[in-house]
N, C-alpha and C positions, 0 to 999 in steps of 0.2 A: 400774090402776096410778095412783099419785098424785104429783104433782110439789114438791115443795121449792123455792118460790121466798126467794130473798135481795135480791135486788137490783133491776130495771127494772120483774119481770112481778109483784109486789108489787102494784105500781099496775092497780084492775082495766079502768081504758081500756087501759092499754098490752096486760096479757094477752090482752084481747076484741079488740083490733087484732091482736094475732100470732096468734091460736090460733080466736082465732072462738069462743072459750068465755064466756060469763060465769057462772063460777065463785068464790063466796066464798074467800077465804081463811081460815085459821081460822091462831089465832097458832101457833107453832113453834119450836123450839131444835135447829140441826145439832150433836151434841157432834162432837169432834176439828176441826174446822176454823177456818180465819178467813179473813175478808174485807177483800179489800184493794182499794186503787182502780188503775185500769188508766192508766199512764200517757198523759197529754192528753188523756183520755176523763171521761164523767159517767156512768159504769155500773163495776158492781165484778164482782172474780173469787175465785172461796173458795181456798185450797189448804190440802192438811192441816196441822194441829198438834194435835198431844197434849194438850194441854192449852186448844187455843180454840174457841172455841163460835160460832155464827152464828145472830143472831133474823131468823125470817122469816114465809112464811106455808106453809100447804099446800092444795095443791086437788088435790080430791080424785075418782077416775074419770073420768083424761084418757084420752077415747077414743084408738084407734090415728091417725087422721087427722091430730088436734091434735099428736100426738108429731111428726111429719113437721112441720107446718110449725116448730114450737119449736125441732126440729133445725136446719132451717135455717135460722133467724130467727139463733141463738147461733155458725152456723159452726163454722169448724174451730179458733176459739181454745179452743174449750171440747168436753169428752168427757161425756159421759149415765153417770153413776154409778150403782148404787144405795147407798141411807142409812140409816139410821135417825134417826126424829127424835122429839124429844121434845115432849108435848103437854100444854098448859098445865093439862089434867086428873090431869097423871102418868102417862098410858098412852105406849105407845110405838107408831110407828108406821113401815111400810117405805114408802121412795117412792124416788125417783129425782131425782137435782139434778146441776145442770152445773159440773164441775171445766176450771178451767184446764186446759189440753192443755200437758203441761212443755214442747213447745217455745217457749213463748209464756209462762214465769215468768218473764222478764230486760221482758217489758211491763209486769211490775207497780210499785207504789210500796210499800215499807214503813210504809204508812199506812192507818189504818183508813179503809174507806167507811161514809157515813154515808148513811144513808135518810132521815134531815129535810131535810138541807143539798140533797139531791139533788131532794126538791119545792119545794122553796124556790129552787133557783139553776139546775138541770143539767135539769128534766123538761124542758121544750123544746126546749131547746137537743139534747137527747137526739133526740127524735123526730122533728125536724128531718135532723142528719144522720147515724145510725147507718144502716150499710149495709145492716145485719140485716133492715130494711125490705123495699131494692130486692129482697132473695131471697122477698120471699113471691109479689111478682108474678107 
């Protein structure tokens, strides 16, 4: 099974901290969805729309183990979909990526999340206090 990352696990220290993988990412497009930033946070959450798209990465044959800690690393703001995403070759691929849990859409901001701004201003500040940490303990 392979994972669609959008947002934090993009970054391959952050992934090889959560997951214990070190895994390339190869580039990617989620059609239907979009990415938004979580409000007072530096990490984004996708939810659908018909017409938006999400560039990310994919890694590809996440053992069962690695899915465990990812689960809990994202918590219960976020649910395990699966996707289809699209690959810079034109082929299509199935994987599995983390949707906002609609209890937890009134978190979001009506603004896109950016992946530059986010290593440029938010990476540490990120890894510092996200709680998604203390659960891999």
């Amino acid at each position: 099974m392979h994972l669609f990352a959008y947002g934090t696990l993009m970054c391959p220290d952050i992934m090889a901290e959560v997951s214990g993988l070190n895994r390339p990412g190869i580039s990617a497009t989620l059609p239907g969805y979009r990415r938004l930033r979580v409000k007072g946070e530096d990490y984004p959450a996708i939810v659908p729309d018909a017409a938006g798209w999400v560039t990310g990465v994919i890694c590809r044959d996440i053992p069962k183990s690695a899915w465990i800690l990812l689960d809990r690393f994202e918590g219960e703001m976020y649910v395990r979909v699966r996707a289809q995403v699209d690959l810079a070759d034109g082929s299509v691929a199935a994987a599995q990526t983390y949707v906002v849990n609609g209890c937890f859409s009134g978190c979001l901001e009506d603004v896109e999340w950016n992946f530059a701004d986010f290593l440029c201003s938010g990476k540490e500040r990120f890894r510092m206090s996200y709680t998604g940490y203390l659960k891999l303990i």
